[in-house]
N, C-alpha and C positions, 0 to 999 in steps of 0.2 A: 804138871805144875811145879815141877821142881828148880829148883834155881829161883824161885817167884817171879819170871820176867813176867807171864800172862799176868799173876795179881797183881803186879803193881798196876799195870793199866787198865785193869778191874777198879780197882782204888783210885786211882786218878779219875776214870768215867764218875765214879759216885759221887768223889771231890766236887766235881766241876757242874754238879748235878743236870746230868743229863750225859748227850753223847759229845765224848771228847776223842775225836780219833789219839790211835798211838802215833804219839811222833809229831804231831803237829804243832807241838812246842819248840821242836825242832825249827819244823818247816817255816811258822813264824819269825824266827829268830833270825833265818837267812834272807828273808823278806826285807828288813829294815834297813840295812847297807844299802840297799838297791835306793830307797827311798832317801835314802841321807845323798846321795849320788845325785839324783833326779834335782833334791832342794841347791844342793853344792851349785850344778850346774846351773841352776835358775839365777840367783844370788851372783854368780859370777856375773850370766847376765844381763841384771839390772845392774852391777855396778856398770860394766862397760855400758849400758844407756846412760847412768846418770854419768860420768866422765865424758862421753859423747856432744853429750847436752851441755855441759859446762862450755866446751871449746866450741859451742853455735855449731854443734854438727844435730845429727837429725838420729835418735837411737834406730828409727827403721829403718835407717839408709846406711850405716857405718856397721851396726853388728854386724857375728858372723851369720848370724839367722840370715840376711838380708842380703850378704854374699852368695847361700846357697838358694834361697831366692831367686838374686838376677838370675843365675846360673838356669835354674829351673824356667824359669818366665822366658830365657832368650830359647831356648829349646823351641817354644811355645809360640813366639809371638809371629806375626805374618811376616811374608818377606817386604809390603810396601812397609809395615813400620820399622823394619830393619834397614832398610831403603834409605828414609826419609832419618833414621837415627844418622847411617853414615852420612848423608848431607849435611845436619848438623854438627859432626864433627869432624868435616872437612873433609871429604877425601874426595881427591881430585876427578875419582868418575862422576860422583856423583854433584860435582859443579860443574862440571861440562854437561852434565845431562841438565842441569837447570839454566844455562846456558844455552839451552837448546829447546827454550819454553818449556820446561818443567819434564819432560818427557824424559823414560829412560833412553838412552841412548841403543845402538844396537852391539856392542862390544859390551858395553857393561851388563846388558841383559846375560848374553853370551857368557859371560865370565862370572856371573852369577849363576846362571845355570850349574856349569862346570863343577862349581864352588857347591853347590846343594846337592850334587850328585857326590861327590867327593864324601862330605860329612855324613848322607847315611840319615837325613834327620824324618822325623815322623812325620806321618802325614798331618797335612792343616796346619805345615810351614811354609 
């Protein structure tokens, strides 16, 4: 016992009445940055939803939450609605294939194919 490192945490256990591990004043202490981090983060957030929202945009659609998001969900989602997205934003296979009664075409199947072997992506795309 010399030096009194053990009494002191003898003396803090009785302090705190009951069991106070040593150190865990510490340990708490490094605890709470993380959590000031976690609320910063949050807070930032909500301001970009509410700024979002001011200019008629959509907070779930403009954060970067909703960035990594799409990212995730395009991973995810089948190839007809992959399909049917490039239709809608024009690209020219996929107007020739509607052009062709709705149907994919046989090049653009082809070059889709190519296209999904390339990327590597998971199954139940």
């Amino acid at each position: 016992m010399a030096g009194g490192g053990a009494t002191e945490a003898v003396v803090r256990r009785k302090e705190s009445g009951g069991r106070a591990q040593q150190g865990s004043r510490r340990r708490r202490a490094s605890r709470w940055p993380e959590a000031a981090r976690q609320r910063r983060g949050c807070a930032a957030r909500r301001a970009a939803a509410a700024r979002s929202k001011e200019a008629g945009g959509d907070a779930l659609r403009d954060g970067p939450e909703a960035a990594r998001r799409r990212r995730w969900c395009a991973t995810r989602r089948s190839a007809a609605a992959r399909f049917e997205e490039a239709g809608r934003h024009g690209t020219e296979a996929a107007a020739r294939s509607k052009e062709a009664g709705g149907r994919v075409t046989e090049a653009a199947r082809a070059s889709r194919r190519s296209a999904v072997g390339r990327r590597r992506l998971p199954r139940g795309c």
